[in-house]
KELUM-868175 format. One line per field, with one value per atom (N, C-alpha, C, CB): x, y, z; chain; residue number from 1. Coordinates in pm, whole numbers. Atoms other than C-alpha are relative to their C-alpha. Glycine has a CB too. Example, Ala and Ser with C-alpha at 12.3 -4.5 7.8 and 13.67 -1.06 7.14 Angstrom:
2
c1 <- (89  1230  90  -99  -82  1367  -77  41)
c2 <- (-119  -450  120  3  -119  -106  109  46)
c3 <- (0  780  0  125  -6  714  73  -142)
chain <- (A  A  A  A  A  A  A  A)
n <- (1  1  1  1  2  2  2  2)
// end
This chain:
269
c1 <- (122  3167  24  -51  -22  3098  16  -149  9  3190  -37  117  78  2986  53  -156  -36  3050  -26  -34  86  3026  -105  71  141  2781  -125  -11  144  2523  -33  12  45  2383  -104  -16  209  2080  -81  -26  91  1797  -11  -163  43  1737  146  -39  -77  2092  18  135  30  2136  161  -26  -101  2326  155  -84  -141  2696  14  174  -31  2753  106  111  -60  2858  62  -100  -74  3109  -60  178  -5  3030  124  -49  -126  3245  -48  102  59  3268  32  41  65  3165  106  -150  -92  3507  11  113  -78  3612  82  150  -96  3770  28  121  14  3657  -71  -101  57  3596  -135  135  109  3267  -76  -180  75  3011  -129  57  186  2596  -32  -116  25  2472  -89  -84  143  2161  35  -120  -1  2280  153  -73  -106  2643  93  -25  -77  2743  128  -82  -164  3142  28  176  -67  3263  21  -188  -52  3458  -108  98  165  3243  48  -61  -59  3274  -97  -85  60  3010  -110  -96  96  2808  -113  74  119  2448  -48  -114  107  2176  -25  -147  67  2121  -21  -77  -57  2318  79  -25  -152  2603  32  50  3  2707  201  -100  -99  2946  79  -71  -55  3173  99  107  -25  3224  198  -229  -143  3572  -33  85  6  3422  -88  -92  92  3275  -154  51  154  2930  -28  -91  49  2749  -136  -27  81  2544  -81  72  22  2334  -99  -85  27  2257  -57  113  7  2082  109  -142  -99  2336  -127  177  96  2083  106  -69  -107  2225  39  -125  -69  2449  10  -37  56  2382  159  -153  -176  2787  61  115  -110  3055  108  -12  -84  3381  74  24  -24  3619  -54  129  104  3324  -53  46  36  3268  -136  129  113  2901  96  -160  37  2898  -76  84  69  2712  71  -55  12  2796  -66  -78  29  2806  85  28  -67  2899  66  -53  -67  3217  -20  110  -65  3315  45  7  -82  3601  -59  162  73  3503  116  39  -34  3579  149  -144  -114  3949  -34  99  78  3910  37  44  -38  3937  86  -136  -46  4138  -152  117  152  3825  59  -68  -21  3791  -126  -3  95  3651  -107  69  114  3334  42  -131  27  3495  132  39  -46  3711  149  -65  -185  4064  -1  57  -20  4198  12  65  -19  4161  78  -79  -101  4367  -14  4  14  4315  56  16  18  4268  104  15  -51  4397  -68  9  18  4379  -21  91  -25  4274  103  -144  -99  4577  -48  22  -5  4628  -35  106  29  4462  83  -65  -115  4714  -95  16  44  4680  -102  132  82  4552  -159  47  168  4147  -61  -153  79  3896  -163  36  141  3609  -84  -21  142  3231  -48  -124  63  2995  -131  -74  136  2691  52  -264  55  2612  -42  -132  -2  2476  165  -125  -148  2821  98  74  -57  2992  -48  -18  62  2778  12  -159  -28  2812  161  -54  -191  3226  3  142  -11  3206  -46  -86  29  3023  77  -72  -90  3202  186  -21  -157  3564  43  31  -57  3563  90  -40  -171  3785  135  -4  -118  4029  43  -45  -24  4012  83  -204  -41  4078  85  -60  -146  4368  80  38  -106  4531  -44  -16  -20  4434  -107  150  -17  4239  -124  -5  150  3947  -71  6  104  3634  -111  -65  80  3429  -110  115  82  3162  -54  -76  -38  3102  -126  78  136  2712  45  -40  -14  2817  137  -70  -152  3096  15  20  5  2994  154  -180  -103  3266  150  -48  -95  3521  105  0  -141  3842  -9  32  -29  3786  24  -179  7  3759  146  -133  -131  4073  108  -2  -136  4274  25  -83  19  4156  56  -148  -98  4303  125  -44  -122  4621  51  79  -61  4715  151  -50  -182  5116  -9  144  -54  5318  -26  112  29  5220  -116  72  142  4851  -35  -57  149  4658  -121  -40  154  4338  -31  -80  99  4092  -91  -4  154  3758  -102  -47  110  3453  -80  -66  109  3216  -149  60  116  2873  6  -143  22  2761  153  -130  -104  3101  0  173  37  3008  35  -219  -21  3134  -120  73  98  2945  -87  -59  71  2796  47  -20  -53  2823  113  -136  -113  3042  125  -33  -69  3259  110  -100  -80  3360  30  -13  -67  3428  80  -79  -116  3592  181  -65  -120  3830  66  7  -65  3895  64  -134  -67  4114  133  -72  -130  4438  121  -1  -131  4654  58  -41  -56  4904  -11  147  18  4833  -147  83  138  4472  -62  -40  88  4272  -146  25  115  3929  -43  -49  25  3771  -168  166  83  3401  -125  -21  58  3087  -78  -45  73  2839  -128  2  118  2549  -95  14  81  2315  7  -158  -26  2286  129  -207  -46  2517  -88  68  113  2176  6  -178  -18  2258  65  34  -98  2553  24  95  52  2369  -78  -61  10  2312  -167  92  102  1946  -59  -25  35  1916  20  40  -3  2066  -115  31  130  1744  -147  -5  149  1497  -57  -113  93  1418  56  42  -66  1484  125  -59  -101  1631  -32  38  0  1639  -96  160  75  1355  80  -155  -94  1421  -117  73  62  1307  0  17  -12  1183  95  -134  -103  1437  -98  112  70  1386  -98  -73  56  1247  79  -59  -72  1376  28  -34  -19  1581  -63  235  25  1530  -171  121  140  1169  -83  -13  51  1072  26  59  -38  1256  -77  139  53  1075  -161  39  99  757  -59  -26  -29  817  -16  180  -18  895  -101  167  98  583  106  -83  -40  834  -62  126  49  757  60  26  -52  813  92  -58  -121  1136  90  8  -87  1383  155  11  -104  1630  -67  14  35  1396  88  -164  -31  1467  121  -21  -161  1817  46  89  -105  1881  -62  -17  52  1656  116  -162  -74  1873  143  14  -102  2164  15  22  -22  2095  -30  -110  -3  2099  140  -50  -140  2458  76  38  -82  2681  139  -62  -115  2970  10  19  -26  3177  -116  158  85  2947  -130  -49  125  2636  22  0  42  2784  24  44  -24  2829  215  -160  -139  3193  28  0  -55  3174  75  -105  -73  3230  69  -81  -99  3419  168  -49  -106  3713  54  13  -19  3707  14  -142  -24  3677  150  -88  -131  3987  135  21  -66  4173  39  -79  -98  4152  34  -50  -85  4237  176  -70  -129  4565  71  6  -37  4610  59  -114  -11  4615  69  -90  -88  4815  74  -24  -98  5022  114  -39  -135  5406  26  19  -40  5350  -13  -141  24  5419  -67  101)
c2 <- (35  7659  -120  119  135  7338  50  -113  -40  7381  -100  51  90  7256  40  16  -30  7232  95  -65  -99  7486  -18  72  30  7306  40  -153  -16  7295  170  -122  -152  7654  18  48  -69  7808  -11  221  -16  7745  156  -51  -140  8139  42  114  -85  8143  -115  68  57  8018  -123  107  113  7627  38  -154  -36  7692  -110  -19  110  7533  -127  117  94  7205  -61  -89  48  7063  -108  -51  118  6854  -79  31  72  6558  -129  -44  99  6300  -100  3  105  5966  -127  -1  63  5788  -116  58  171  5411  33  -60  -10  5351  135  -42  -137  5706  -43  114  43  5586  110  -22  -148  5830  -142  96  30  5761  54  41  -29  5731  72  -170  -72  6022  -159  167  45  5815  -152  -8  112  5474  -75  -66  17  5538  -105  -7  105  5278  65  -93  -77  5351  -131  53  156  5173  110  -207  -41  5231  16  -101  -29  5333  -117  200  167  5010  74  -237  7  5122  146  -184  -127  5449  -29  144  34  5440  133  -118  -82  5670  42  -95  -26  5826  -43  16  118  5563  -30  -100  40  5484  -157  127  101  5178  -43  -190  -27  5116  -156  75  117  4821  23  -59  -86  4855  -148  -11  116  4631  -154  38  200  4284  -22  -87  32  4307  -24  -125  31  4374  127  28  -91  4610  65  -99  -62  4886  99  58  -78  5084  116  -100  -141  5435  112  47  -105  5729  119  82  -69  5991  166  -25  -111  6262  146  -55  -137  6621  -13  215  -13  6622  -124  103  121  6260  -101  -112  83  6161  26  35  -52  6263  -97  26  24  6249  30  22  -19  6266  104  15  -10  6368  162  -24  -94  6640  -12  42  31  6657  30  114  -57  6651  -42  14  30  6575  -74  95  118  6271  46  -117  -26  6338  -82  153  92  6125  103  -82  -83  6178  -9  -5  33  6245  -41  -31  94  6040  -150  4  126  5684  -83  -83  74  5474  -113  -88  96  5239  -70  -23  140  4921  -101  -88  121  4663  -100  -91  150  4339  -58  -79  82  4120  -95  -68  117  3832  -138  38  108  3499  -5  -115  -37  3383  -39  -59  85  3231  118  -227  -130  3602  8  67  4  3516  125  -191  -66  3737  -48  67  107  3634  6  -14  50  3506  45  -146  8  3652  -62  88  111  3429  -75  50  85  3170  -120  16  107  2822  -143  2  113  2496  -91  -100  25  2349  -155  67  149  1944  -77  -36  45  1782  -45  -82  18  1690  -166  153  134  1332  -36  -67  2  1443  18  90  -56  1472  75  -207  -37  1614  -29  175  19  1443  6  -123  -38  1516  -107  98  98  1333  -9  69  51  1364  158  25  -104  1581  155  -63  -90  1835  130  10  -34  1922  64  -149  -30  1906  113  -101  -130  2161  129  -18  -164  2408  34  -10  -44  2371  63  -179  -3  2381  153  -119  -134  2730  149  -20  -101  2909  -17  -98  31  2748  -34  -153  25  2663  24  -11  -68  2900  5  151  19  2855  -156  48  200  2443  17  -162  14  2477  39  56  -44  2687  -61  100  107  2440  -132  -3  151  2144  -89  -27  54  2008  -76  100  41  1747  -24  -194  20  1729  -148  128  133  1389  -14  -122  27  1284  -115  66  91  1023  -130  34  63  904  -29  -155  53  901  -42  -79  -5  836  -147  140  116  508  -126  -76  112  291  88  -63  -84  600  -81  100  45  384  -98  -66  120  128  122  -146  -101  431  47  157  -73  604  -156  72  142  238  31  -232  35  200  91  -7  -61  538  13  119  1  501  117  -95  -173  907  -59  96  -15  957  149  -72  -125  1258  30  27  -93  1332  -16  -21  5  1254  -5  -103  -45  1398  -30  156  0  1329  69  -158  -31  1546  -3  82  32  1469  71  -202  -86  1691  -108  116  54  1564  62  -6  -58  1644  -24  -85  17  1682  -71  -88  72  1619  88  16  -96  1736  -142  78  77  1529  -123  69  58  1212  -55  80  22  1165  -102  112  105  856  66  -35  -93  1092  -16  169  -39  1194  -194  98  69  833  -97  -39  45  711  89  22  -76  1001  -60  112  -1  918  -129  33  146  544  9  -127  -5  689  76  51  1  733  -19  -104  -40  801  96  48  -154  1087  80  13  -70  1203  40  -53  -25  1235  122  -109  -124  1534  -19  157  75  1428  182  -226  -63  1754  80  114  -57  1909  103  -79  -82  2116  -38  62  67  2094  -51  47  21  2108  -176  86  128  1844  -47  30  7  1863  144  45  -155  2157  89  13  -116  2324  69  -50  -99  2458  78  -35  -104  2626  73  -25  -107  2840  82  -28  -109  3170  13  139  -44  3196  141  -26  -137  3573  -13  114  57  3409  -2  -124  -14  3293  36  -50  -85  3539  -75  -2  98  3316  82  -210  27  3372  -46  -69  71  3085  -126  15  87  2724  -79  -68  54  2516  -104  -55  109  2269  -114  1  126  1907  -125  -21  97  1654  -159  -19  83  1360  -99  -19  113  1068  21  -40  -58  1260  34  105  -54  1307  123  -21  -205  1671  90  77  -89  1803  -33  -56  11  1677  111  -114  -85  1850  141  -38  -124  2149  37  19  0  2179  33  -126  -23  2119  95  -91  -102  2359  162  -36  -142  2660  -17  29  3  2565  -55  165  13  2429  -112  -6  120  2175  -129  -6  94  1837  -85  -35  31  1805  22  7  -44  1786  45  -124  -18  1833  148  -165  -170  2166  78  39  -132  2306  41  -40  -32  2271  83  -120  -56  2406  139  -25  -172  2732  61  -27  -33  2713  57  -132  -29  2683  134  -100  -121  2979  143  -14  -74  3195  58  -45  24  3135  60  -116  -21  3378  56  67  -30  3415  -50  143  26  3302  80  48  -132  3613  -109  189  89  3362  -122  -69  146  3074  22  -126  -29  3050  -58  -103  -49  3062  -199  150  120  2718  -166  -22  74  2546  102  -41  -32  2764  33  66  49  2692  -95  -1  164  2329  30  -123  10  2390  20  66  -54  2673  -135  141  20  2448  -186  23  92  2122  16  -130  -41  2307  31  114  -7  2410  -144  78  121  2041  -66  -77  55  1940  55  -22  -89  2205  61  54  -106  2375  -135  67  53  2273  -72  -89  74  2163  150  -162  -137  2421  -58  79)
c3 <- (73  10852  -89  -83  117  10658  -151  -5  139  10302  -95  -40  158  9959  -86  -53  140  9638  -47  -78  71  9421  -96  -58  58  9204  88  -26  -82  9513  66  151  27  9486  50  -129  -35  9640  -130  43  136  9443  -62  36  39  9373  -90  156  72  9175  -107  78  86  8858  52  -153  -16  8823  -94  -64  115  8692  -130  98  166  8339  43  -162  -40  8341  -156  94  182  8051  -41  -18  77  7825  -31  -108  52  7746  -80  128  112  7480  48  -142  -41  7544  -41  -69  71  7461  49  -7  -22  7498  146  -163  -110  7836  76  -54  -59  7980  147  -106  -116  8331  89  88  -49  8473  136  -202  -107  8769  -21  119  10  8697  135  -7  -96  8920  70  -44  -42  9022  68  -149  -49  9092  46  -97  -51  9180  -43  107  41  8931  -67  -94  82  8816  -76  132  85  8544  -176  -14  138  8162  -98  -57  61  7893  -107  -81  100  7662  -132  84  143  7391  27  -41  -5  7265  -93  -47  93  7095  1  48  58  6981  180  -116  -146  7355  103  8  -111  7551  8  14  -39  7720  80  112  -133  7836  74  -83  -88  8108  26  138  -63  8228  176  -135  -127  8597  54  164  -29  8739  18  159  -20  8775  -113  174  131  8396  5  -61  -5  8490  -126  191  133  8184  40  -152  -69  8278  -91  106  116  7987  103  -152  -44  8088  -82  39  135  7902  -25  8  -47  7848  -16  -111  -55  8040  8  177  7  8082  208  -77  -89  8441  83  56  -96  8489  30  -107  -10  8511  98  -103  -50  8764  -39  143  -2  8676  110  -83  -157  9007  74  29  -77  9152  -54  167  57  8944  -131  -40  82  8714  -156  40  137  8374  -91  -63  90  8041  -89  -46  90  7832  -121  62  167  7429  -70  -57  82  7148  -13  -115  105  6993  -114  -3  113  6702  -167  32  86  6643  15  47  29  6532  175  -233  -122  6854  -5  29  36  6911  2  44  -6  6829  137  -146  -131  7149  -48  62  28  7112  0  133  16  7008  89  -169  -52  7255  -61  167  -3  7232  105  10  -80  7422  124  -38  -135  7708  68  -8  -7  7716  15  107  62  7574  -111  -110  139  7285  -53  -41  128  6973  -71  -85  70  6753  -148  18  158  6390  -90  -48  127  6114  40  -170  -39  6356  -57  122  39  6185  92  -73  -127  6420  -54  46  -60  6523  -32  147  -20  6472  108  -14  -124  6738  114  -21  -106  7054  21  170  -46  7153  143  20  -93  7465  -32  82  74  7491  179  -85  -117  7746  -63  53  6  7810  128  -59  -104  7959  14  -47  -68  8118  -184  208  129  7802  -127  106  122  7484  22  -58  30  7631  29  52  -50  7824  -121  58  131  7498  -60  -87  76  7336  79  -30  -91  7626  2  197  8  7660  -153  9  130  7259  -37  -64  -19  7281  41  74  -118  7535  -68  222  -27  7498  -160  126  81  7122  -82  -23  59  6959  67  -22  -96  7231  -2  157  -36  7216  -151  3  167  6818  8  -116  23  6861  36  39  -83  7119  -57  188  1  6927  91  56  -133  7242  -73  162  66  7109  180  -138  -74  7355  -21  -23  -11  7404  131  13  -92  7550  21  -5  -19  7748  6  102  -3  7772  167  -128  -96  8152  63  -19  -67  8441  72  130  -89  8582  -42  -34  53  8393  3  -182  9  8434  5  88  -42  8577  -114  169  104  8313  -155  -11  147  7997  19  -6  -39  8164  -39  210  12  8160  -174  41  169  7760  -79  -54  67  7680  75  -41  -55  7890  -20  -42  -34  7958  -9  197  -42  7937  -2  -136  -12  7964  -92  28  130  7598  -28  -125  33  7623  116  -85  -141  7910  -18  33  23  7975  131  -21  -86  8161  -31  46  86  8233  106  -22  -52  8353  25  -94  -87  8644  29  119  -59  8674  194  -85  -112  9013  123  -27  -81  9201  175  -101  -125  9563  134  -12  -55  9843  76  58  -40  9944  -112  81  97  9609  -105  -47  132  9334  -85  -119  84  9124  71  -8  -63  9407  31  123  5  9429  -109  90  166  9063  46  -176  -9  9070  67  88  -35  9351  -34  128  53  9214  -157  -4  84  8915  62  -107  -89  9022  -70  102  133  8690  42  -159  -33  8730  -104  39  92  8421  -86  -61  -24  8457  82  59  -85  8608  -7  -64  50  8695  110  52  -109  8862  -104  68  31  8819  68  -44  -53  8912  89  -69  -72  9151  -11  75  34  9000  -32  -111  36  8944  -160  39  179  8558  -47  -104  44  8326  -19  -118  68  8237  124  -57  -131  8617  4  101  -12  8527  -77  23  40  8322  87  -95  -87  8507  -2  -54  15  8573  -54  89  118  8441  -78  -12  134  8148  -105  20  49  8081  -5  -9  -13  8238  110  -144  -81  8539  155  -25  -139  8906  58  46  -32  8971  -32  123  109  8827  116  -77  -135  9034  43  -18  -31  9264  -35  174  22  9177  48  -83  -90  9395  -8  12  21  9443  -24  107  31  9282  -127  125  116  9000  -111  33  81  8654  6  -94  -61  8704  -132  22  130  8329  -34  -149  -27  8314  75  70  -111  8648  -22  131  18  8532  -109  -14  94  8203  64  -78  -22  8363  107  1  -102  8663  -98  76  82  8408  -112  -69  104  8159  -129  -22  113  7904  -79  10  41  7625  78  -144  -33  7773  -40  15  81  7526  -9  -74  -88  7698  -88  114  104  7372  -91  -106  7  7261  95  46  -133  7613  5  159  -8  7603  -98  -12  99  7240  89  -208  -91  7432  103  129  -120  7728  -49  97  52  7504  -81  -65  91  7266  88  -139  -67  7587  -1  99  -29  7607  -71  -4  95  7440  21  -75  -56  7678  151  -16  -133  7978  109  22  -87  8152  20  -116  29  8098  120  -182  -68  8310  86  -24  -128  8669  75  78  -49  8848  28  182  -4  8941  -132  75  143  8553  0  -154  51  8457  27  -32  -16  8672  -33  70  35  8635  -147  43  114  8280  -114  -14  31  8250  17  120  -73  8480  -128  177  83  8250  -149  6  95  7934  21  -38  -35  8126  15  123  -51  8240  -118  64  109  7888  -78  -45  45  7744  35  -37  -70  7968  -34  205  -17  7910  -122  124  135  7522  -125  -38  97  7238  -58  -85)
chain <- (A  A  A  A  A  A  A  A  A  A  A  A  A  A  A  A  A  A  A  A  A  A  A  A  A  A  A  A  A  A  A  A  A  A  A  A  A  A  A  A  A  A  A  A  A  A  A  A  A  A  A  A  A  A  A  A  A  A  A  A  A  A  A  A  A  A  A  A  A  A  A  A  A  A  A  A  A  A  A  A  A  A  A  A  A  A  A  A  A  A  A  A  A  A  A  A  A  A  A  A  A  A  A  A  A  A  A  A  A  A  A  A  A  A  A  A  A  A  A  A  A  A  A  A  A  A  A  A  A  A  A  A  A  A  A  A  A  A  A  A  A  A  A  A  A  A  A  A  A  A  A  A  A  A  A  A  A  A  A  A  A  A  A  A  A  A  A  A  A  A  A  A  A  A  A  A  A  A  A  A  A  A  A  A  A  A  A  A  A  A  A  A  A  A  A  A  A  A  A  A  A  A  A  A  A  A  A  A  A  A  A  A  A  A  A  A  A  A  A  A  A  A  A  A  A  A  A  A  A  A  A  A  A  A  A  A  A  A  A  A  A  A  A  A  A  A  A  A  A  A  A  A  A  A  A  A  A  A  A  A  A  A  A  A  A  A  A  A  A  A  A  A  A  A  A  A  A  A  A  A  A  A  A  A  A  A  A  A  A  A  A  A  A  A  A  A  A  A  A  A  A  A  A  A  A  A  A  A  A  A  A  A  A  A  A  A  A  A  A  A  A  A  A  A  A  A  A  A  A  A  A  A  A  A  A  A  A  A  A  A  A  A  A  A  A  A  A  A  A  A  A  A  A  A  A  A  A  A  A  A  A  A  A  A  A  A  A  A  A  A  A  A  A  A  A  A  A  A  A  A  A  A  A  A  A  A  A  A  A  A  A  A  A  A  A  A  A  A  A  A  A  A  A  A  A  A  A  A  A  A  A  A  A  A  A  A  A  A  A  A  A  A  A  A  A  A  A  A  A  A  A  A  A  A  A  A  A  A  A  A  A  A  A  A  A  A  A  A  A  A  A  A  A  A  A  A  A  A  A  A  A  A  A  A  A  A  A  A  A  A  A  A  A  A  A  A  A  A  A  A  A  A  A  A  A  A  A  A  A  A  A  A  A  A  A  A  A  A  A  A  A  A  A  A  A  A  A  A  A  A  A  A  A  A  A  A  A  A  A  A  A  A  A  A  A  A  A  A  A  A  A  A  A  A  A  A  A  A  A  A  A  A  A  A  A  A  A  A  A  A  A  A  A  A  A  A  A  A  A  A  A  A  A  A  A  A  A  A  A  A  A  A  A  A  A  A  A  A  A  A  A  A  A  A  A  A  A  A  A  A  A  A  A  A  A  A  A  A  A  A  A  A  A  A  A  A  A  A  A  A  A  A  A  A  A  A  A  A  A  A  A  A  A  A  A  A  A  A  A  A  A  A  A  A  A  A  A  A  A  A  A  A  A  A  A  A  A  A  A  A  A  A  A  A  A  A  A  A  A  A  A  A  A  A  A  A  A  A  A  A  A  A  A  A  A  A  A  A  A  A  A  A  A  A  A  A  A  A  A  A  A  A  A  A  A  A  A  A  A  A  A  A  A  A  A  A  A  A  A  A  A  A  A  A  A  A  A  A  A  A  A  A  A  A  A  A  A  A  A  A  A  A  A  A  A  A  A  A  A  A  A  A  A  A  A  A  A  A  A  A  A  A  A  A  A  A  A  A  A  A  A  A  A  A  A  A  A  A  A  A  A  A  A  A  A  A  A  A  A  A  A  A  A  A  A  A  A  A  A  A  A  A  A  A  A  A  A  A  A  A  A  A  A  A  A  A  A  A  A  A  A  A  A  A  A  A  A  A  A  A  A  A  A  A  A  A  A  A  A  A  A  A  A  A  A  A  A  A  A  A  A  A  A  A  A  A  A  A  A  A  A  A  A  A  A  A  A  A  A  A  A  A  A  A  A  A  A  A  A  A  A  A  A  A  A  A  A  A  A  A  A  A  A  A  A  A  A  A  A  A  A  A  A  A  A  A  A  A  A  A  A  A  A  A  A  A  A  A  A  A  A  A  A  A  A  A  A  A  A  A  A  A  A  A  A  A  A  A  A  A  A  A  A  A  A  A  A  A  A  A  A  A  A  A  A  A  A  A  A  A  A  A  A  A  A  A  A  A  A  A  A  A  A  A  A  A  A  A  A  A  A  A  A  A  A  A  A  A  A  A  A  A  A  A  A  A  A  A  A  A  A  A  A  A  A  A  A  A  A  A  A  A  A  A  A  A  A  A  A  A  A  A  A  A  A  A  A  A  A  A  A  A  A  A  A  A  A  A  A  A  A  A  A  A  A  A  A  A  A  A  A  A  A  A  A  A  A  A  A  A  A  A  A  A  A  A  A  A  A  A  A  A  A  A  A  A  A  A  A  A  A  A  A  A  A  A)
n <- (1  1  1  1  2  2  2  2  3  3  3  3  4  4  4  4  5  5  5  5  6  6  6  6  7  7  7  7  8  8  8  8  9  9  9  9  10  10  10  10  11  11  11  11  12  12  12  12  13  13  13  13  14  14  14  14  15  15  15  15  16  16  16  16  17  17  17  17  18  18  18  18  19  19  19  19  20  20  20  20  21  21  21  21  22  22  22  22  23  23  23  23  24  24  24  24  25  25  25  25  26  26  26  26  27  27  27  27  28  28  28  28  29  29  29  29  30  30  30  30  31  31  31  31  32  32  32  32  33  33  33  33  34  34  34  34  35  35  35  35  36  36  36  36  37  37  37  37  38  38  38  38  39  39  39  39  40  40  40  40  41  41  41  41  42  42  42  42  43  43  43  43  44  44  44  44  45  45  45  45  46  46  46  46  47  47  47  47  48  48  48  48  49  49  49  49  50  50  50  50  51  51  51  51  52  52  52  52  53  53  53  53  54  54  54  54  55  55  55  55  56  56  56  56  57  57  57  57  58  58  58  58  59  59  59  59  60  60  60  60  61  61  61  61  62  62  62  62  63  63  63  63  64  64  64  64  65  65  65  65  66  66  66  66  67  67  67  67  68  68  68  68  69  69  69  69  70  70  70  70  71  71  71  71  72  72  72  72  73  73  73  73  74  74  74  74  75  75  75  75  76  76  76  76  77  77  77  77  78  78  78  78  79  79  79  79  80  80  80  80  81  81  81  81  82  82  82  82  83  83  83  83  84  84  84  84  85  85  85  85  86  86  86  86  87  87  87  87  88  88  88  88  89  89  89  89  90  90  90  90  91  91  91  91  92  92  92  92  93  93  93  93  94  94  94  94  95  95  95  95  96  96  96  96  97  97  97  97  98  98  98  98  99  99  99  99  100  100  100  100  101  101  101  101  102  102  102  102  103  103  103  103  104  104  104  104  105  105  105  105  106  106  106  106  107  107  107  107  108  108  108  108  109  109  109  109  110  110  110  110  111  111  111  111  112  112  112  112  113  113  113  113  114  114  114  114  115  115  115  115  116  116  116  116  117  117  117  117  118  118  118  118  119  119  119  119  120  120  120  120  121  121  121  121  122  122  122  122  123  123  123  123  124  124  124  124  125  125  125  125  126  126  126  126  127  127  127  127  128  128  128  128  129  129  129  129  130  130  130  130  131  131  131  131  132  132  132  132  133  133  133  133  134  134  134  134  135  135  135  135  136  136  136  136  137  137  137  137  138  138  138  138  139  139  139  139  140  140  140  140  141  141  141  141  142  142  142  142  143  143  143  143  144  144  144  144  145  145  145  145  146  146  146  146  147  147  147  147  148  148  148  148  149  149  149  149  150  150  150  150  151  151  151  151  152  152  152  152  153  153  153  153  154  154  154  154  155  155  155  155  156  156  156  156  157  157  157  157  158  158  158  158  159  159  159  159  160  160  160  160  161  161  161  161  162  162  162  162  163  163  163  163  164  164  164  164  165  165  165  165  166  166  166  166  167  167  167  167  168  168  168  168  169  169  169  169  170  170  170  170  171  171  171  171  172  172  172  172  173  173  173  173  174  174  174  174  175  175  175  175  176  176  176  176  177  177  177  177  178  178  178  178  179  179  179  179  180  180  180  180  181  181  181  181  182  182  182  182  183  183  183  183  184  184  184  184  185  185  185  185  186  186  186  186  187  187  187  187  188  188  188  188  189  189  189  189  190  190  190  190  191  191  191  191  192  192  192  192  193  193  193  193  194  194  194  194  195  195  195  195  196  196  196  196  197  197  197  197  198  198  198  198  199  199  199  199  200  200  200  200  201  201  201  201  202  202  202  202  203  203  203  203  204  204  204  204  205  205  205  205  206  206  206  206  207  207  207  207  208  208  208  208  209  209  209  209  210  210  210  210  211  211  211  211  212  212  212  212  213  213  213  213  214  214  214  214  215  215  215  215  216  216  216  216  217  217  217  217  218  218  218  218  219  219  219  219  220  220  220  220  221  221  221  221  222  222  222  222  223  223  223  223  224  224  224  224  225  225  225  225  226  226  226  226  227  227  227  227  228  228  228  228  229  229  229  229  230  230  230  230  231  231  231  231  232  232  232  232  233  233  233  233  234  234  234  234  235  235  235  235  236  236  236  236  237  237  237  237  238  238  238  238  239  239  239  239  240  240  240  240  241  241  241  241  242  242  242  242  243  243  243  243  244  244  244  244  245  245  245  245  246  246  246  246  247  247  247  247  248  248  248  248  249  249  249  249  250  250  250  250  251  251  251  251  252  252  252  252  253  253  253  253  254  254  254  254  255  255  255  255  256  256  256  256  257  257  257  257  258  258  258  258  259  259  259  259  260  260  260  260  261  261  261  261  262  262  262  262  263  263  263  263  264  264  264  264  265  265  265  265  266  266  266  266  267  267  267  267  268  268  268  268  269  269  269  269)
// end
């Protein structure tokens, strides 16, 4: 004969008691209903929320039998004891550094293509740049790149990396780009058209970011596509105050980004 659980009971007999358990930090469980598994990161007033292995965040009510633990039901209750504390991270999801002081700037720099660039690395990556020293610049643009790269002359004790908008093969970018040819340079970037792309559209409650006919201003069209004001320095601080962690941006900056903080700092105490 097939055998069931002993939870699943004929309706006509009563359900066996199911334990309660307290709702602790890093108590790994499974949402009956939507089969989501993941650590319990934080407890509220009649909510649990979860962090499943690829840091997604899942808020749950804590209902009566709405958990399994290895595959067993139970009921979710606060504890308690007051919760352990985490290592706090920064926003771009390093550990932080308590009452870490910024560091003397390194000769090296990393620079963007415009302003708003700056303000998004500066967000995400700032407590991590300050600790290493690393200054950020921006550039009003890449068109003169091989001539900017000559003027600061990179050595082995001053790196320069510099963030590309739109670097996708075939594209104006893609060949500035390849006409720098320092060894102590790292020129590598995203694909996007503008950075306001490589903000996550759920970020800001949208779909997905429109598309805008070529030959058309992109932040304009985008503005006027989503009903925004036609200001294009409003929209951004909006876009920007979406932004309150690596989780916010999309996979493609934030390699290029990791990758020339290492460039610039790896191999100097």
């Amino acid at each position: 004969m097939r055998q069931y659980p002993a939870d699943l009971t004929p309706p006509w007999k009563k359900r066996a008691a199911v334990p309660e358990v307290a709702a602790e930090v890093d108590l790994v469980v499974e949402e009956v209903d939507t089969g989501f598994c993941g650590a319990v990161v934080r407890v509220e007033a009649g909510t649990v929320t979860l962090e499943d292995r690829f840091g997604k965040h899942r808020v749950f009510p804590m209902a009566p039998r709405g958990f399994l633990i290895d595959g067993a039901p139970v009921t979710l209750v606060r504890s308690g004891r007051p919760a352990p504390q985490r290592p706090a991270r920064t926003a771009s999801g390093s550990v932080a550094v308590p009452g870490a002081r910024a560091r003397v700037a390194r000769a090296g720099r990393i620079y963007v293509e415009g302003r708003h660039d700056a303000e998004l690395v500066e967000k995400v990556w700032g407590d991590d740049l300050r600790v290493e020293g690393v200054v950020v610049e921006y550039l009003e643009g890449v068109d003169d790149l091989p001539a900017i790269v000559a003027e600061f002359a990179p050595g082995p004790d001053a790196r320069l990396g510099v963030l590309v908008d739109h670097l996708v093969p075939g594209s104006k970018e893609s060949r500035i780009a390849a006409a720098v040819t320092d060894p102590h340079t790292l020129v590598v970037g995203h694909p996007f058209v503008d950075v306001w792309q490589a903000v996550k559209p759920a970020a800001l409650g949208i779909a997905a970011w429109p598309r805008v006919p070529r030959g058309q201003d992109w932040k304009t069209g985008v503005c006027t596509a989503l009903g925004w004001p036609p200001h294009t320095g409003a929209a951004w601080q909006h876009v920007l105050s979406r932004v309150h962690s690596y989780r916010d941006l999309e996979p493609e900056l934030l390699g290029p980004v990791e990758h020339l903080i290492d460039h610039v700092t790896v191999g100097f105490s």
